[in-house]
C-alpha positions in Angstrom: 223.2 35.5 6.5 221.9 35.3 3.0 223.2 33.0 -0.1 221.4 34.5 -2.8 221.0 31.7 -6.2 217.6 33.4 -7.3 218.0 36.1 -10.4 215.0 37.6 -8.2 216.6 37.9 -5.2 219.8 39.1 -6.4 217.9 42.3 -7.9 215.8 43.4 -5.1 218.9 42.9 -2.9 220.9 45.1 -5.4 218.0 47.4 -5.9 218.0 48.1 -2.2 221.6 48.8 -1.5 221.4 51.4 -4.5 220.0 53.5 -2.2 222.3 53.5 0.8 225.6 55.6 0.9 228.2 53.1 0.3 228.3 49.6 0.0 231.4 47.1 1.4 232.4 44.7 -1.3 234.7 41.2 -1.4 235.1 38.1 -4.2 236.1 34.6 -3.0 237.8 32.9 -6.3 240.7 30.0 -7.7 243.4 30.5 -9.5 245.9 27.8 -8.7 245.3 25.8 -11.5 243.7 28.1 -14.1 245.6 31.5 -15.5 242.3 33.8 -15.3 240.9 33.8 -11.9 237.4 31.8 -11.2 235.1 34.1 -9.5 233.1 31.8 -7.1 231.2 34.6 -4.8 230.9 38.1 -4.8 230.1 39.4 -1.5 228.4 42.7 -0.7 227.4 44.4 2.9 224.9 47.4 2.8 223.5 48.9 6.0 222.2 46.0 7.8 222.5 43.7 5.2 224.7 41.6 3.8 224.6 38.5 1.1 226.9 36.3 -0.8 226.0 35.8 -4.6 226.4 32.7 -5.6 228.6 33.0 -9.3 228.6 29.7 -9.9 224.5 29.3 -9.8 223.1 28.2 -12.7 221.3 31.1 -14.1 222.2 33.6 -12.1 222.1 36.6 -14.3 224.9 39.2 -12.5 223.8 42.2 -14.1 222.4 43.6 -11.1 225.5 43.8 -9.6 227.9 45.2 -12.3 225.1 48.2 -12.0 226.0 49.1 -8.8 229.7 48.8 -9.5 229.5 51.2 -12.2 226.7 53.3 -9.9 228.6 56.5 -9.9 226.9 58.4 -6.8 227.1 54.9 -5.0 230.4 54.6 -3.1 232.3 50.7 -3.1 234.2 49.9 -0.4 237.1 47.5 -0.7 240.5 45.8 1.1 243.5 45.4 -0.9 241.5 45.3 -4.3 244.2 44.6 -7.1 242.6 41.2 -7.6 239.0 42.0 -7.4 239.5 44.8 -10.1 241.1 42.4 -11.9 238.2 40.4 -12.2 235.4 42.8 -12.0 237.5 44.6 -15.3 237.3 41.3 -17.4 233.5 40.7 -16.1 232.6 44.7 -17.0 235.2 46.0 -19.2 235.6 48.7 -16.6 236.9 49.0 -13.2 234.2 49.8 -10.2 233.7 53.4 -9.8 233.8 55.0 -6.9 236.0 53.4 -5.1 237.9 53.6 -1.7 240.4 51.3 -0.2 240.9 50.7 3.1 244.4 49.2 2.9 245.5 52.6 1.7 243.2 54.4 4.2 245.2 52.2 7.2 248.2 53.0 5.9 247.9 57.1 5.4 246.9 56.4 9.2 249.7 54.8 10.8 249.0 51.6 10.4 252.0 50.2 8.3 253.1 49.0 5.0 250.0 46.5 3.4 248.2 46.2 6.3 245.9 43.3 6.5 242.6 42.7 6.8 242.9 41.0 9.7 244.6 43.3 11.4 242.4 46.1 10.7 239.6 43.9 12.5 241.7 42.8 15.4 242.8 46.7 16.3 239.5 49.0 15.1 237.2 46.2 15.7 238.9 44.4 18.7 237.3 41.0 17.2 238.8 38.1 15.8 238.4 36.3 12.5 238.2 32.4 12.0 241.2 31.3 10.3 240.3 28.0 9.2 238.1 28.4 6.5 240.6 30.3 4.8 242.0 27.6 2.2 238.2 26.7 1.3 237.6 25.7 -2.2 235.2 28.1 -3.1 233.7 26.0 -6.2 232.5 23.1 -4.1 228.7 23.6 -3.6 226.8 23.4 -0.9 228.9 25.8 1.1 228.9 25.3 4.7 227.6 28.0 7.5 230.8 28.4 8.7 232.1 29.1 5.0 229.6 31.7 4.4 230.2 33.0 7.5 233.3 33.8 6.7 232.8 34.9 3.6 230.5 37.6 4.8 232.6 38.4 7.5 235.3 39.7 4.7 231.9 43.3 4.2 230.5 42.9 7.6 233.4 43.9 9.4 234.8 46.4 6.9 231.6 48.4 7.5 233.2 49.6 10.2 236.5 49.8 9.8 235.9 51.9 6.3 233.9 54.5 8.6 236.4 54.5 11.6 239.5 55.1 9.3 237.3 57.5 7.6 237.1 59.8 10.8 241.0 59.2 11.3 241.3 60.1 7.5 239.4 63.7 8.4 240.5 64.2 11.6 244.4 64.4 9.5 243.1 66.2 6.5 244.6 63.2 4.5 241.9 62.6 2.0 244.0 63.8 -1.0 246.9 61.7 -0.3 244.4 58.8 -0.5 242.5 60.4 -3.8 245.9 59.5 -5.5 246.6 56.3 -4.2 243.0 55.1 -5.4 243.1 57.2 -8.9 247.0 54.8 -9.2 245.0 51.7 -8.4 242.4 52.4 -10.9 244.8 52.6 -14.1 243.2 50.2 -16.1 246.7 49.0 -17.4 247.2 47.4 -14.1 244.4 45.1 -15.4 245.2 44.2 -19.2 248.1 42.3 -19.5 250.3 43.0 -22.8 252.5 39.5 -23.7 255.1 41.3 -24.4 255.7 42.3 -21.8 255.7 38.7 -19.8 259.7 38.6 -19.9 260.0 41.2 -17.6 258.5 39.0 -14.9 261.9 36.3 -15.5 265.4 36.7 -13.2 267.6 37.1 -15.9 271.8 37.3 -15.5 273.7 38.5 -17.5 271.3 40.3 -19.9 272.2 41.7 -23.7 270.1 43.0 -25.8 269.6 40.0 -28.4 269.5 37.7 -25.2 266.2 40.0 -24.1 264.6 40.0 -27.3 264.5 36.0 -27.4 263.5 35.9 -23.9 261.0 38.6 -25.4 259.3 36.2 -27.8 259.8 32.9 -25.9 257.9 34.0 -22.5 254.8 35.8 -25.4 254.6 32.7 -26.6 254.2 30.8 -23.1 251.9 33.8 -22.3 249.6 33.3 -25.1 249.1 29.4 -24.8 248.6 30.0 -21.0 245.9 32.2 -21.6 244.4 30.0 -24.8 244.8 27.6 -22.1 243.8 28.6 -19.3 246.2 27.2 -17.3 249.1 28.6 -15.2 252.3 30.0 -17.3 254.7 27.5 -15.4 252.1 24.5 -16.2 253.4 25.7 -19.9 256.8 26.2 -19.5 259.0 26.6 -16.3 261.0 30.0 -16.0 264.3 28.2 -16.3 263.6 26.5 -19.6 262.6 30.1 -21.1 265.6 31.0 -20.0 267.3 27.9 -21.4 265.8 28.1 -25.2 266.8 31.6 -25.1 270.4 30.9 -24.1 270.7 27.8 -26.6 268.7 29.2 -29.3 267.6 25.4 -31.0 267.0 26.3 -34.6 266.1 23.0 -35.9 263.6 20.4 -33.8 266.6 18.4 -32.9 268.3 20.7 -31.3 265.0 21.9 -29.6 265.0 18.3 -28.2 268.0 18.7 -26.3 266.5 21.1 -24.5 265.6 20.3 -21.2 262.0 21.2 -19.1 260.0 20.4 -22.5 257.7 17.8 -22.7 256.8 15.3 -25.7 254.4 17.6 -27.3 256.7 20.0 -27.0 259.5 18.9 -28.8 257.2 17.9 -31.6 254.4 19.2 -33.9 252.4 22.6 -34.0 254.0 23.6 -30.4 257.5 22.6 -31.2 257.3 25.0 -34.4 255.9 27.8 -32.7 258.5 27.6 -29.9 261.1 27.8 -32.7 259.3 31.0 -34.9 259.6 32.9 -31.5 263.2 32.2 -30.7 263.7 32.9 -34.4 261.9 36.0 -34.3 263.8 37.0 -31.8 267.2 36.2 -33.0 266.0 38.5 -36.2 264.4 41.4 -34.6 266.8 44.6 -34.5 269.1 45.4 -32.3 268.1 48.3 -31.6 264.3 47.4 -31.1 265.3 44.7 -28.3 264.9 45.4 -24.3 267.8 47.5 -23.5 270.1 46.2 -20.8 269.8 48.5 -17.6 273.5 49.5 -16.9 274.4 48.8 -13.7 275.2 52.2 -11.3 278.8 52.8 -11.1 280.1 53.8 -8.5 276.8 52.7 -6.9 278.6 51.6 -3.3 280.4 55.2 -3.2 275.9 56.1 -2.7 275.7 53.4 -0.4 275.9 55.4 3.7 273.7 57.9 2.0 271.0 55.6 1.2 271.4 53.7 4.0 270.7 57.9 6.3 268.0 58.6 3.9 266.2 54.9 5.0 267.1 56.3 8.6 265.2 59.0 8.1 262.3 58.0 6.0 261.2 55.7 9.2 261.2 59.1 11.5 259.4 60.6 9.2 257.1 58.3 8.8 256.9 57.8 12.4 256.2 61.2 12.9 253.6 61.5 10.6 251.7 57.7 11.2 252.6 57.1 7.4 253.5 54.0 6.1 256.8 53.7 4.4 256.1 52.1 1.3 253.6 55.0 0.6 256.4 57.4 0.4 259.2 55.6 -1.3 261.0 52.2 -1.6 264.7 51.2 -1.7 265.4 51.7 -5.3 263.9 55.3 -5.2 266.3 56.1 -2.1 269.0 54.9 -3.9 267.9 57.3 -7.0 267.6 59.8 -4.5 271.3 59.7 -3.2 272.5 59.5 -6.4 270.6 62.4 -7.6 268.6 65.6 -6.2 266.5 65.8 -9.3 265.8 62.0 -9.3 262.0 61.5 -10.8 260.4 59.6 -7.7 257.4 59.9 -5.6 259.3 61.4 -2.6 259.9 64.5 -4.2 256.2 65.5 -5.5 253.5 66.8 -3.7 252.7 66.0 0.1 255.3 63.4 -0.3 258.2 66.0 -0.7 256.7 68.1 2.2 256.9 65.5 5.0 259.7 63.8 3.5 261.4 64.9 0.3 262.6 68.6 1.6 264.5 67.1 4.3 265.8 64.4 2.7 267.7 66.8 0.6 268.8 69.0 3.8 270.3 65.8 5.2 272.4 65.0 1.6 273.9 68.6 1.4 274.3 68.7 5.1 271.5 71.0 6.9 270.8 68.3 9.1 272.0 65.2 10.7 270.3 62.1 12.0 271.5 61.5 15.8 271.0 58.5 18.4 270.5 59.3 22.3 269.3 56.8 24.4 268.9 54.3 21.8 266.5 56.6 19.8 267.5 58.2 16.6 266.5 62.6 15.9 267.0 64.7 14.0 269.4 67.8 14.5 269.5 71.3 12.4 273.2 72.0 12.2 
């Protein structure tokens, strides 16, 4: 067990695991009170070896270790990565390359939707992982053993999972429908966050179009001083007053002090104005440039038994093939899918239409039927 603070250290360790085949990789960070995640330790697991890096030491030059994330012939092995490559992109300007993940390895192997970490270790490993240390605060130095310990266990243990789901993986002839999982997950416009975009995140009812494009410029505005801030968006403004200044559009900064959620500082000064320019830029931005309202599906219940057979069938098929559900479609895309055989969704592409898609579309135009015997559906040519 290794806590590495030394800028020496941390490159002979990185020089040596340049060497090996692949490499298991894990961060430990806060974000509960800060809008950017705070990276606290980076832990990696080579053959025999494995260290936590200490982010927070003074010093501590990390260099060594964005060079093996970037090492192209050097595999990285992750779990459920989104928010590692969220902070390895701002700390590189890149995301790690290559990459597997073994969340989408487990689940092109029967192992469910999102399967965790801990189960993976529990089932391929038949070991247990000690819970308690889970809600550590990761900035406090000195770390304890046991909180190292469970650091490292995060690439100790996924040493071997990566290499027994690896086997399954070739065993199935599945590494293509895991190539395009990964190649999703490294879209670098998972990572960079436009702020206009930040209203799509809000429940909204009742939507029209001028009500969207205030929404639009209110939640940007929240964005941006969360992120000048660094400080959660709801420590800025809740969700309900966004929607609330967008509903009573204050124009003047009385009427923004009827408004309620805002605080002092925001019902005055620099931050009251700029509060008002966005609601006001949104009140005068064009029609036709605001969010357009998603019209509602007539008609949508008349789809309703078919969707409800084509969620039937996607769990035997999935069942059939130790696929995970959510790899193949989601509700929305089976509702698409009764509604229309041309719909544009996963489920009819690729591998995905071949276990899947082809008879999902004999079962809408009547080819084949989904039975029960003995309390277990099948499925019948007719």
């Amino acid at each position: 067990m290794t806590l590495i603070v030394e800028n020496k250290v941390l490159k002979s360790f990185c020089n040596s695991l340049g060497k090996t085949e692949f490499i298991t990789v894990d961060t430990e960070f806060l974000r509960d009170k800060t809008y950017w995640p705070r990276l606290c330790l980076i832990q990696i697991g080579g053959p025999g070896q494995e260290a936590a890096i200490d982010v927070l030491a003074e010093g501590l030059d990390l260099t060594p270790v964005l060079a093996l994330m970037r090492k192209p012939e050097l595999l990285k092995v992750f779990h459920a990565p989104r928010q590692d490559f969220e902070i390895f992109y701002r700390l590189m300007g890149e995301l790690p390359f290559p990459v597997i993940d073994t969340q989408i390895s487990a689940m092109v192997c029967g192992f469910g939707d999102s399967v965790g970490y801990e189960t993976l270790v529990s089932k391929l490993i038949k070991k247990k992982i000690d819970k308690s240390m889970r809600f550590t605060d990761w900035q406090k130095r000195p770390l304890s053993k046991k909180q190292l310990n469970y650091a490292l266990a995060d690439v100790t243990h996924l040493r071997i999972i990566y290499q027994k789901l690896s086997q399954m993986v070739d065993n199935n002839n599945r590494e293509n429908w895991i190539k395009e999982e990964v190649n999703a997950l490294l879209d670098p416009t998972l990572y960079t966050f436009d702020v206009r975009e930040a209203w799509k995140r809000l429940k909204i009812k009742n939507p029209t179009p001028r009500l969207l494009g205030i929404i639009r410029e209110v939640a940007a505005w929240r964005e941006n001083a969360a992120q000048s801030r660094n400080v959660p968006r709801n420590r800025i403004a809740r969700d309900d007053v966004i929607l609330s200044l967008a509903i009573q559009k204050p124009r003047t900064l009385n009427e923004l002090g009827m408004v309620r959620g805002l605080n002092d500082r925001q019902k005055n000064g620099k931050t009251a104005n700029k509060i008002l320019a966005a609601i006001s830029d949104g009140i005068a931005v064009p029609i036709d440039d605001c969010p357009k309202v998603l019209k509602t599906q007539k008609n949508k219940g008349k789809y309703r038994p078919t969707s409800d057979l084509l969620k039937v069938l996607l769990k035997l098929k999935c069942e059939e093939h130790s696929v995970a559900q959510k790899l193949i479609a989601n509700s929305d895309e089976l509702d698409e899918l009764a509604r229309n055989d041309e719909a544009k969704i996963r489920a009819l592409k690729g591998w995905r239409r071949e276990i899947f898609g082809e008879d999902a579309l004999a079962l809408k135009h009547g080819k084949i039927a989904v039975t029960m015997k003995n309390d277990k559906y099948r499925i019948i040519n007719i």
